[in-house]
N, C-alpha and C positions, 0 to 999 in steps of 0.2 A: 504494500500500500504506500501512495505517499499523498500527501497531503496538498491540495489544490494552493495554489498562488492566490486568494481572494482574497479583499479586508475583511475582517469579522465585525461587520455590520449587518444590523436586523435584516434588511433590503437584502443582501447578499442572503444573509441566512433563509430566507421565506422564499428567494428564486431554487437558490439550491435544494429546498425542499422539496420543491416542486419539481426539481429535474431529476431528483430521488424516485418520486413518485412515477413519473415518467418512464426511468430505469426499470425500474421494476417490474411496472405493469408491462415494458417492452420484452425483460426477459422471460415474462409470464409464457407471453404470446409466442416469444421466438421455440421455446421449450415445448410448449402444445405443437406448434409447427415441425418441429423436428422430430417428434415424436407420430405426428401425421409419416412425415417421408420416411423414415423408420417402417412402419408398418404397411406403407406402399410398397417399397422396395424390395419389401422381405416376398412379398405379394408380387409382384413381376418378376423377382427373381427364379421361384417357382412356376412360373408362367413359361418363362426363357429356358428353363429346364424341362419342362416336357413338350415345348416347341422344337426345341431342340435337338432331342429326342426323335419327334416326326420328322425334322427334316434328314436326320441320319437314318432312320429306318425306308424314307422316299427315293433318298439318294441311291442307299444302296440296293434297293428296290428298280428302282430305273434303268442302273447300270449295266444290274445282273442282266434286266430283261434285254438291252443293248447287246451286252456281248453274246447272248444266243441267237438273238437276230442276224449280227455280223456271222456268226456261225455259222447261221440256214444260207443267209443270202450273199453272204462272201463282202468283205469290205470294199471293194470302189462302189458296187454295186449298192450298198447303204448309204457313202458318200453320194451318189449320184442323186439317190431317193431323198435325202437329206437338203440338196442343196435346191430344191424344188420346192420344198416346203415354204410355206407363208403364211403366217398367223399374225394378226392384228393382235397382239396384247396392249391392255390400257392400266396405264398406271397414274391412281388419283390421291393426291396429299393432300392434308388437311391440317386441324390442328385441335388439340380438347384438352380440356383444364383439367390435369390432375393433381390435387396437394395443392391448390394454388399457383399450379405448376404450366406452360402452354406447351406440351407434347406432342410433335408430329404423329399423325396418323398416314397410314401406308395402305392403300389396295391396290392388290394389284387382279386384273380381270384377264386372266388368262383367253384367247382365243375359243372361240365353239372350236370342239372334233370334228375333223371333216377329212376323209381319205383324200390326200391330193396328189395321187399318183393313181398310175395304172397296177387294176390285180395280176396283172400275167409277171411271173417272176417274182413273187413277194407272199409272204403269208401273214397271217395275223399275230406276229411278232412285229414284225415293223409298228400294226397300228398299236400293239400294248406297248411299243416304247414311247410314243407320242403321248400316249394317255400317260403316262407315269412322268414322262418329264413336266408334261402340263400339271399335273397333281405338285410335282416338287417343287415349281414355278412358284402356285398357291402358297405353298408353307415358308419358303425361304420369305415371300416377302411381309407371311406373319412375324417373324424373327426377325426381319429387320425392323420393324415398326416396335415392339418388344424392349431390342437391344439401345433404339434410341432413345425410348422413354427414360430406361433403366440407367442410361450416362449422364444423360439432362436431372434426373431427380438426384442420383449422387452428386455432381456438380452443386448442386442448390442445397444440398443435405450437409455438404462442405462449406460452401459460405454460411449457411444458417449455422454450424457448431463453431466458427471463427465469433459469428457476431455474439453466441451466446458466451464464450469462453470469456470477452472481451467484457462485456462486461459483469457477468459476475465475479472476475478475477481482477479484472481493472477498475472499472467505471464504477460500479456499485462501492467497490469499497474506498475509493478516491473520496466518492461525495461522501460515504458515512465516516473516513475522519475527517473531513476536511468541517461536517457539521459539527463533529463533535469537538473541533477543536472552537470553532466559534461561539457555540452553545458552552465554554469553560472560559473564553475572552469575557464573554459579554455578562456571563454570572459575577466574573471576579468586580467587572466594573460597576455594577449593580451591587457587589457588598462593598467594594469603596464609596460608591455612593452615600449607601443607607449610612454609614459609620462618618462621612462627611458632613451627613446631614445633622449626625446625632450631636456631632465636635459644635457644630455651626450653633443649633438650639441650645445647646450648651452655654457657650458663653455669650449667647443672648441672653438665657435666661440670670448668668452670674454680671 
């Protein structure tokens, strides 16, 4: 702690009580806040783990179905099938308040299924890898929408534990000595008074 640079005057004393009052009710609020992102976080956290989860269960899901495909239909031949392909995907951001917080929001709208090649030469492994990558399209771009909530709210979760630290380690305890030292100014002068006043009637009255 150390003690504020201000005269120990009443005026002084009555501001600073009031920026006490201030303090406090501020680290009330910071402390309920951080204790909100706290318990969001812990909450996306688990969200980002079984999203993430599906997307490694898609991935490898897709790939396997790829490489039996390249197996049936031989690889340039997939390359060829591959580079024909045309999908509109639409991807739409947004943004929503969590914690007090503005969090991008992610969709992403994967293309309709639609055969865009000829069946002679191809089986239905080609279209089950289209179908699974388009499925894994979906999930990654839940995990990204997820993972930036999740960086954005520790970001904020970090400056909210800076601002709380500060002041109930610094601020808070600045003002209460720096009152308590005014509030022992302004007593003593208040019993030099009274005993000045007592000396004064004193030798009026002698």
């Amino acid at each position: 702690m150390s003690r504020m640079d201000v005269a120990p005057t009443k005026s002084n004393q009555l501001a600073l009580k009031r920026d006490l009052a201030m303090a406090t009710e501020g680290f009330t609020l910071l402390e309920q806040k951080r204790e909100i992102l706290i318990t969001e976080l812990m909450r996306l956290v688990e969200r980002v783990r079984s999203v993430q989860a599906e997307v490694d269960q898609r991935r490898q899901r897709a790939y396997e179905t790829l490489r039996l495909a390249v197996a049936r239909n031989g690889y340039q031949r997939m390359r060829s099938i591959g580079a024909g392909i045309h999908y509109e995907h639409r991807v739409t951001s947004s943004t929503r308040v969590t914690a007090g917080i503005r969090v991008p929001t992610i969709a992403i709208e994967p293309g309709a299924f639609s055969s865009q090649f000829g069946f002679a030469g191809t089986d239905s492994l080609v279209d089950q890898t289209m179908r699974d990558f388009l499925l894994l399209l979906e999930a990654v771009g839940r995990l990204a929408e997820l993972e930036s909530a999740v960086w954005l709210l520790a970001r904020e979760l970090k400056k909210t534990q800076r601002r709380v630290n500060a002041l109930e380690q610094i601020f808070i305890p600045d003002l209460r000595d720096t009152l308590a030292h005014i509030r022992d100014v302004l007593e003593g002068k208040d019993l030099e008074s009274f005993f000045m006043m007592k000396m004064i009637k004193k030798r009026i009255a002698q």
